[in-house]
C-alpha positions as CSV (number, residue, x, y, z in Angstrom):
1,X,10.1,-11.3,58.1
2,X,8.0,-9.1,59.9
3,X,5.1,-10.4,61.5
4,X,2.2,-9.0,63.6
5,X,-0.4,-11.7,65.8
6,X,-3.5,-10.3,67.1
7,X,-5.2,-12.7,70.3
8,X,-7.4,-11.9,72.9
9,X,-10.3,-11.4,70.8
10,X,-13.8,-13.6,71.8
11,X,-17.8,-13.3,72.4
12,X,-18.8,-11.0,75.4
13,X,-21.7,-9.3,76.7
14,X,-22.8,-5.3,77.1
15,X,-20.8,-4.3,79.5
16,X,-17.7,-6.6,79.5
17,X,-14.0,-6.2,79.2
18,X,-11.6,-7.7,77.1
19,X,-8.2,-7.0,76.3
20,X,-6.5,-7.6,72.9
21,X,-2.8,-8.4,72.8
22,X,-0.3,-7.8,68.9
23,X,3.0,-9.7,69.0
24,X,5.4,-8.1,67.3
25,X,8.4,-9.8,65.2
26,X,11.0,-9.2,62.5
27,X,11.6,-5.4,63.1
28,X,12.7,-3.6,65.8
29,X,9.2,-3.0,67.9
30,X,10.5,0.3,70.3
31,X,10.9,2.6,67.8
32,X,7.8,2.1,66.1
33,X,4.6,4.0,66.2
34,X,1.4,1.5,66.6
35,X,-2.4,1.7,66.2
36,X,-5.1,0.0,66.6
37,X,-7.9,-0.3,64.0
38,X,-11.5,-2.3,63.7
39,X,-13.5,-2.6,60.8
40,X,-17.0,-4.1,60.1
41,X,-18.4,-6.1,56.9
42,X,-19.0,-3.6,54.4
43,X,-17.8,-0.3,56.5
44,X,-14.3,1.1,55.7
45,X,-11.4,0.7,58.5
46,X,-11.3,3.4,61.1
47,X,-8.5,3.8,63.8
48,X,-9.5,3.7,67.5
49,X,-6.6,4.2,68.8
50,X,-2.2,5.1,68.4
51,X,0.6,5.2,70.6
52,X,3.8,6.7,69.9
53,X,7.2,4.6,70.0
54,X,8.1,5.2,73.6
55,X,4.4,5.1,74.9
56,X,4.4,8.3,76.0
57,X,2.0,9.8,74.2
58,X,-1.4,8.0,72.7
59,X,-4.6,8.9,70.9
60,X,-8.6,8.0,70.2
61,X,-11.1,7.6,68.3
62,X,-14.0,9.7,70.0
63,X,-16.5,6.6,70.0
64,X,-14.0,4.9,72.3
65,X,-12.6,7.8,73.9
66,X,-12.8,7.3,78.3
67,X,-13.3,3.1,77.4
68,X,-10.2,1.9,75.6
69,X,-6.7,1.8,76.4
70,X,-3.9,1.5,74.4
71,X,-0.3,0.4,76.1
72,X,3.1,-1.1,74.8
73,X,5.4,-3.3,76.4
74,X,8.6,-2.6,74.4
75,X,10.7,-5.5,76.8
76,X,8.0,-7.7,75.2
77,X,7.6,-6.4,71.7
78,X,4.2,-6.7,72.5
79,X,0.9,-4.1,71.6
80,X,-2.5,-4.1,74.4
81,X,-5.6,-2.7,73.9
82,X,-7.8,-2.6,76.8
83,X,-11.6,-2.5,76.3
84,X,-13.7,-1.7,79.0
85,X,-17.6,-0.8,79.1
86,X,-18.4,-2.8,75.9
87,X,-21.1,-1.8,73.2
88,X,-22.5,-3.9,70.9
89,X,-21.1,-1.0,68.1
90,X,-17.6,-2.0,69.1
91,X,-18.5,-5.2,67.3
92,X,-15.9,-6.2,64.4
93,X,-12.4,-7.3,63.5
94,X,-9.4,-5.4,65.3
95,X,-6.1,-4.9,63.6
96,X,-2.6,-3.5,64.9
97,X,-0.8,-1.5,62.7
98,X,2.7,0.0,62.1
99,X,4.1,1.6,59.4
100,X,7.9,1.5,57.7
101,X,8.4,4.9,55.5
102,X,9.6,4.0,51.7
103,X,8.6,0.2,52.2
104,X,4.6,0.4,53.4
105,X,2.0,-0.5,56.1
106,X,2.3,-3.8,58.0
107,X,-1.1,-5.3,59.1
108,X,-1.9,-7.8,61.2
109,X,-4.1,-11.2,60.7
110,X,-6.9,-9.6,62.6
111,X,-9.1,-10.9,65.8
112,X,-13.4,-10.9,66.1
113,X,-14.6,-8.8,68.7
114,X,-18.4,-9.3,69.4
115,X,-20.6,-7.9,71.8
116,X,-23.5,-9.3,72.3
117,X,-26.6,-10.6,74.6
């Protein structure tokens, strides 16, 4: 069964950091491109950030771009995002993503960001 857990997630002010952690299960995590996306109440779902299988390679969204950080620990099957400098616009619910070709897009459960005084 394959399985993705978001955590980290929490209430924090302008400003603040926090860093988002996906636990990966049931597949075979280092050969897997990941992402990261966030989405808002009535808004679609817009990717922030990717990172190839190995880590050696990683994109962003432009809005987050010089803030965020997106790493792997492949020993740990385990997906970061770190989020520094935080807006009140980064406020919303971040998924990790990967992707099997022929079978579909996992998703995980999801974890609340807010940003706020």
């Amino acid at each position: 069964q394959v399985q993705l857990v978001e955590s980290g997630g929490g209430l924090v002010q302008p400003g603040g950091s926090l860093r988002l952690s996906c636990a990966a299960s049931g597949f075979t995590f280092s050969i897997n491109a990941m992402s990261w996306y966030r989405q808002v109440p009535g808004k679609e779902r817009e990717l922030v950030a990717s990172i190839t299988s190995a880590g050696d390679s990683t994109n962003y969204a432009d809005s987050v771009k010089g803030r965020f950080t997106i790493s792997r620990d492949n020993a740990k099957n385990t997906l970061y995002l770190q989020m520094n400098s935080l807006k009140p616009e980064d406020t919303a619910v971040y998924y990790c993503r990967t992707g099997f070709r022929g079978v579909g897009i996992i998703w995980g459960q999801g974890t609340q960001v807010t940003v706020s005084s």
